[in-house]
C-alpha positions, 0 to 999 in steps of 0.5 A: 536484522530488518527492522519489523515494518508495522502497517498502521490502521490510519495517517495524516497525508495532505491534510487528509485522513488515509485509512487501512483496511484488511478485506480479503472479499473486496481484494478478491472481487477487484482481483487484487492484492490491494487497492488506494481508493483516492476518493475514500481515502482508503487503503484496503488489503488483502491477507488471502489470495485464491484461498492462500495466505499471504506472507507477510512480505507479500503483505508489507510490499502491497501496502508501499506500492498502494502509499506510493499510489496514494503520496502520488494523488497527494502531490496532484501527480495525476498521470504517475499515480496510474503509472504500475511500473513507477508506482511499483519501483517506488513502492519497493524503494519505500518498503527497502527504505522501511526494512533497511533502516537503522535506529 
């Protein structure tokens, strides 16, 4: 059975406190299923789109791909970190990492 993925509400991350937030009015007027801000060091996402709740899964992948965004910004990656398709391909290599694993 997959290990249950739990987003956390905060980490650590070069030096730096990342927050997670869950804010269904930003995720919509950006239209997006999530957004890392780099400047505020927030990670906000979405549990609604278009008036549907999200599945779990949805939400869960959502979260690496805004990490791999944010672990990007960390290591001063500045043209990966803007790169969708790398940042998408990394975040799912995380989320299968995190469902996979055995303890």
């Amino acid at each position: 059975m997959a290990n249950k993925i739990i987003i956390p509400s905060e980490f650590k991350l070069g030096g730096s406190r990342i927050i997670i937030e869950f804010d269904n009015e930003y995720c919509a007027e950006h239209r997006a299923l999530g957004l890392a801000d780099f400047t505020e060091k927030v990670i906000t996402l979405c549990t609604v789109n278009k008036n549907k709740r999200l599945k779990i899964s949805e939400i869960n992948k959502t979260y690496y791909h805004e990490l791999a965004h944010m672990l990007l910004d960390s290591m001063g990656k500045d043209r990966l970190k803007w790169d969708e398709i790398f940042v998408e391909k990394l975040g799912m290599a995380l989320y299968e990492y995190e469902r996979s694993k055995k303890i």
